[in-house]
N, C-alpha and C positions, 0 to 999 in steps of 0.2 A: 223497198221492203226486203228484208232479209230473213231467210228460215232460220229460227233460231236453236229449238231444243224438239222433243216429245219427251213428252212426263208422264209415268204412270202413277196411280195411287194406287197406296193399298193399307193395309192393316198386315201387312208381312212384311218389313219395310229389309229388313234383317238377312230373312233367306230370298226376296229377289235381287236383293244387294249381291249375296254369294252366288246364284245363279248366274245375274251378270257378268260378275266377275271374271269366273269357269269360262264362259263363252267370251267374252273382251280378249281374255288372258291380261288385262290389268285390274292395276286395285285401284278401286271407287273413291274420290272426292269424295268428304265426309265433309261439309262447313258444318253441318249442324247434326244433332242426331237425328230426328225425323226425315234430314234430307239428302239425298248422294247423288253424284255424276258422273257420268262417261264420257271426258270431252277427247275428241278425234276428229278425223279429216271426215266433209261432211257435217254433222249437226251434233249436238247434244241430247245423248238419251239421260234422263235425269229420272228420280225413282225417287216419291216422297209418301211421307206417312199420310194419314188422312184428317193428321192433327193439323196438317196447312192447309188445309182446304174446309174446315168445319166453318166458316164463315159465310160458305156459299149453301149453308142447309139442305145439304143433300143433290147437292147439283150433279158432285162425281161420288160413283160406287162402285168399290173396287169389288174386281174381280169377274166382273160381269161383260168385258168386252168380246163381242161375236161378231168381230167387222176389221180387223184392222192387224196388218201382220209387221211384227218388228223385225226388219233385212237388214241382214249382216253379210256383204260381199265378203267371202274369204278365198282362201287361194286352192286348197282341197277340202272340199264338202265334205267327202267320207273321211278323212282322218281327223275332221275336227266334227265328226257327229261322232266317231267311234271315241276319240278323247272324255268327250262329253259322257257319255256311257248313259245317255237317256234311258231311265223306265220304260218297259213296254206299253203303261199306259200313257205316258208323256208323247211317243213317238204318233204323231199325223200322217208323216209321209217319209217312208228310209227314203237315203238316196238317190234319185231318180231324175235321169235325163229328159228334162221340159220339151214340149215339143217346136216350142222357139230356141233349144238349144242351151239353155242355162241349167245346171246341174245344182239340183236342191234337194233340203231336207228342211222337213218343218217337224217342229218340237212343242212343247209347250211348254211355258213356263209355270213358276209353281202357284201364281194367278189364275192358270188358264190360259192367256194370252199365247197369240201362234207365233214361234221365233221362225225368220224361216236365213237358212245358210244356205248361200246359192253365190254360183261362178259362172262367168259369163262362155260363152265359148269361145276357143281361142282363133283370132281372127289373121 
């Protein structure tokens, strides 16, 4: 078996598109309008409307995730939280040296959803 992708839905398909974007620093695969993707080393984050999904009746409902945080390894946390120029209500957590040593910042996306940028410590 092979980890393939994570998919968000939503009914903002448009501005999680450019959010992702801003934080990727690339532009989004577009095959279809309702659907876009992030492909990179590691897995596919992929970001669909919720007009792909109406066959399941309600099964996913965007915007309601309180469990699950989207990591993005990057090289410097604080120049790519400062880049980002998070809202203060967007902002979870500035900056901040983990106590296992990995240097993160969690955000939110314009979902809700918790992004979190974090770098390992240097070994």
């Amino acid at each position: 078996m092979s980890f393939a992708s994570v998919r968000i839905v939503t009914d903002r398909l448009d501005e999680l598109v450019a959010f992702y974007e801003r934080v990727t620093g690339q532009q989004a695969e577009r095959p279809a309008p309702v659907f876009a993707q992030f492909s990179g080393p590691g897995a596919v984050l992929a970001i669909a409307s919720t007009a792909t999904v109406a066959m399941l009746g309600g099964a996913l409902v965007p915007a309601m995730n309180r469990s699950v945080f989207i990591e993005f390894e990057v090289v410097d946390v604080d120049g790519d939280f400062a880049r980002l120029h998070p809202e203060p209500e967007d902002v979870v957590l500035e900056p901040t040296t983990m106590p296992w040593g990995n240097r993160s910042a969690l955000l939110r996306d314009p979902d809700g959803n918790i992004v979190n940028l974090f770098s390992k410590p240097a070994t």
